[in-house]
C-alpha positions as CSV (number, residue, x, y, z in Angstrom):
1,X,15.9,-2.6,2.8
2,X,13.0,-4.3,5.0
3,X,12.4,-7.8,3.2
4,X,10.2,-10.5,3.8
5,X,10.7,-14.5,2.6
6,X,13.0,-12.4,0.0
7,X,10.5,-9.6,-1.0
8,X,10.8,-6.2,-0.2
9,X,8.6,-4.9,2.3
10,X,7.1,-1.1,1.5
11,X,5.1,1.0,3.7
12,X,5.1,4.5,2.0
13,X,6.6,7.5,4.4
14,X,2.8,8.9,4.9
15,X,1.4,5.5,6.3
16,X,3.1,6.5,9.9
17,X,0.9,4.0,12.0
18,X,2.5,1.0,10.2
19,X,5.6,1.9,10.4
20,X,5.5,2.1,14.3
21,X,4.0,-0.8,14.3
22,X,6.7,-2.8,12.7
23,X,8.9,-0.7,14.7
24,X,7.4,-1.5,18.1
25,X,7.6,-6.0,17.0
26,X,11.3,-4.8,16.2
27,X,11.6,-3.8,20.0
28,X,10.2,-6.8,20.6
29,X,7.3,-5.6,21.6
30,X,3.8,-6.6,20.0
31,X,1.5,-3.6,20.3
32,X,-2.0,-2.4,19.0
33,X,-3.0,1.3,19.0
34,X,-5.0,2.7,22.3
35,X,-6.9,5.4,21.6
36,X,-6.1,8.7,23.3
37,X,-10.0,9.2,23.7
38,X,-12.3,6.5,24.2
39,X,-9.0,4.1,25.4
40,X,-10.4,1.7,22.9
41,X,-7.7,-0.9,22.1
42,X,-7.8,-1.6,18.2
43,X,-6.5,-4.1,15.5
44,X,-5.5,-3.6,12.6
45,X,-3.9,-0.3,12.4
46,X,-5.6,2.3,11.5
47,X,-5.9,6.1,11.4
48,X,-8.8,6.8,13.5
49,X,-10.7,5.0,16.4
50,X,-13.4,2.7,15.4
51,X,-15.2,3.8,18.1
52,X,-15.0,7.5,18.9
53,X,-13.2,8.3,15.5
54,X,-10.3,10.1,17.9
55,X,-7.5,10.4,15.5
56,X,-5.7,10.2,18.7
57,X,-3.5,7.2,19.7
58,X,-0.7,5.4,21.5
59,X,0.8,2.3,21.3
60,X,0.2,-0.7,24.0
61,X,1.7,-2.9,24.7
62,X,0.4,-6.7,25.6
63,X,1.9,-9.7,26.9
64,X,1.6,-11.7,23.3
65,X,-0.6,-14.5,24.5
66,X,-3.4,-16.0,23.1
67,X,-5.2,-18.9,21.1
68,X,-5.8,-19.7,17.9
69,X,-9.1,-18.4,17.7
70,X,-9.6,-19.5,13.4
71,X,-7.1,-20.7,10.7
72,X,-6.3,-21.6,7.4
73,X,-3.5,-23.9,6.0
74,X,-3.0,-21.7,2.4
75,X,-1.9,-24.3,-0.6
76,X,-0.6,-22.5,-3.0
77,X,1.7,-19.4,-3.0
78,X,-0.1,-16.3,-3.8
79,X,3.2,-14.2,-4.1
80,X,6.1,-16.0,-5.5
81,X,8.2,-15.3,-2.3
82,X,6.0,-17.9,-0.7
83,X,6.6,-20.5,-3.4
84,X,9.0,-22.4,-1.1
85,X,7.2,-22.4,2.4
86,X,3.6,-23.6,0.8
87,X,1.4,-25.3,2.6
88,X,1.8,-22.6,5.8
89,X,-0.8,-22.0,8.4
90,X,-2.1,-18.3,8.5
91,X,-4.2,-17.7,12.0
92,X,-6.5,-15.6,13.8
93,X,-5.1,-15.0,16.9
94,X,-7.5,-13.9,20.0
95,X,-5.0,-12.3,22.3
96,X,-5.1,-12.6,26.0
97,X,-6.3,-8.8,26.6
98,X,-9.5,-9.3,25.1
99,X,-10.5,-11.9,27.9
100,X,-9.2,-9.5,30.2
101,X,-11.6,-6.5,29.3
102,X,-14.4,-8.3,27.7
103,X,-17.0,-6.4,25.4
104,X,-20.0,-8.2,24.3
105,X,-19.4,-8.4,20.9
106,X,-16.1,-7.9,20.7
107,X,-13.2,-9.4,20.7
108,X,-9.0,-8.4,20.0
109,X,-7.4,-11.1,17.6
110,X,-4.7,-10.0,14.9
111,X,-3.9,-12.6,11.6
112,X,-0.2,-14.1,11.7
113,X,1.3,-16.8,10.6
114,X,2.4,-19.8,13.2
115,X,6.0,-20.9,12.6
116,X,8.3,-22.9,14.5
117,X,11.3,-21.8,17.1
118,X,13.3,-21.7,14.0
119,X,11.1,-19.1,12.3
120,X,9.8,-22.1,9.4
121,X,6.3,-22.3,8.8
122,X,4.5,-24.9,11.4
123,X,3.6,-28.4,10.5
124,X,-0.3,-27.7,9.6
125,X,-1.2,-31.2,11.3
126,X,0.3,-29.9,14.4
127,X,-2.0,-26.6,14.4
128,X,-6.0,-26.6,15.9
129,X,-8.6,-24.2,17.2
130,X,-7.7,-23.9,20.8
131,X,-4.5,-24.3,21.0
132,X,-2.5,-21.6,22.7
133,X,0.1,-19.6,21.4
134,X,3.1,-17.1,22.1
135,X,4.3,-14.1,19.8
136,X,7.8,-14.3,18.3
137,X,9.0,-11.6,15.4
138,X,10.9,-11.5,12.1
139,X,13.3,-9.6,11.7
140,X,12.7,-7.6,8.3
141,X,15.4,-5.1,8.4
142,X,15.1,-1.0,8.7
143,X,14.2,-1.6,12.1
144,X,11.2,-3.2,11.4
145,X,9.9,-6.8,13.1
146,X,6.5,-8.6,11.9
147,X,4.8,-10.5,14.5
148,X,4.1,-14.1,13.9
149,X,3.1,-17.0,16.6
150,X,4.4,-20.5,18.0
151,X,2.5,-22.8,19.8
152,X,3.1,-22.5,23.5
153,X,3.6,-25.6,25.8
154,X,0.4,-24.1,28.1
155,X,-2.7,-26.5,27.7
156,X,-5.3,-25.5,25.9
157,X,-9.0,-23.8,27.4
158,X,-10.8,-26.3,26.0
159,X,-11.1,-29.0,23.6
160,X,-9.6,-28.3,20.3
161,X,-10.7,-28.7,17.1
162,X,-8.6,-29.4,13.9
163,X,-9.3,-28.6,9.7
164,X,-10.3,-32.2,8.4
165,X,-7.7,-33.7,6.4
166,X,-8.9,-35.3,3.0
167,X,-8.1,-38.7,3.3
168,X,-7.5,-41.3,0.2
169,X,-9.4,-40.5,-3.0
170,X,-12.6,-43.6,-2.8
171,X,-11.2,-46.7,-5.3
């Protein structure tokens, strides 16, 4: 059984394009769909092209670079599994492959969560816009990975920018 933080993982037998995704991060590979059409590279999966509406895909993959394009450092557990890795930074990810095919308008960036070598969520102070990053995947079980991030030793583009901290409540 695929499990996550504890919970069970379920993506129903007719939802095919997930479950090759997960698949493909359990090869160690993280992948978006390509459409057989238009080539349009797309994130999240989905069953047709955005684009072209091709049902028609195949699965690319990219090198797993890129910066933290957004983020937000989530408080309180939403599902109970999380109730022991609260505060943990969730990000928006603008990979690599964008930059190197660049759309006006557009832009490739999957959400993931940035943990540390050892797979814990990362220290939210140590997280900023900016800031590049390299995939790494969970294991989940059945075969299936789920691609998260870890910041990456390369510097960043340009200047980053950090979610200010509250500081002491005024007296």
């Amino acid at each position: 059984m695929a499990e996550y933080l504890g919970a069970q993982v379920i993506v129903p037998p007719n939802d095919p394009a997930h479950r090759e995704y997960l698949e493909e991060a359990a090869h160690g590979r993280l992948s978006v769909q390509r459409c057989g059409n238009c080539r349009h590279l797309r994130y999240p999966v989905r069953t047709a092209c955005p684009e072209c509406r091709s049902f028609e895909y195949e699965w690319q993959p990219l090198t797993g670079k890129g910066t933290v394009y957004s983020y937000y450092v989530v408080p309180h557990p939403i599902n109970p599994a999380f109730r022991e890795v609260v505060p943990y930074v969730v990000a928006l990810i603008e990979l690599d492959e964008a930059r190197d095919t660049p759309q006006p308008g557009r832009a490739l960036r999957v959400v993931a969560n940035i943990v540390r070598e050892d797979g814990q969520s990362e220290n939210a102070d140590r997280v900023a816009i900016g800031q590049r990053v390299d995939v790494t995947f969970v294991h989940l079980g059945d075969g299936w990975a789920l691609p998260q991030f870890r910041l990456s030793d390369e510097s960043p583009e340009h200047e980053t920018w950090q979610i200010p901290t509250r500081g002491p409540a005024p007296a």
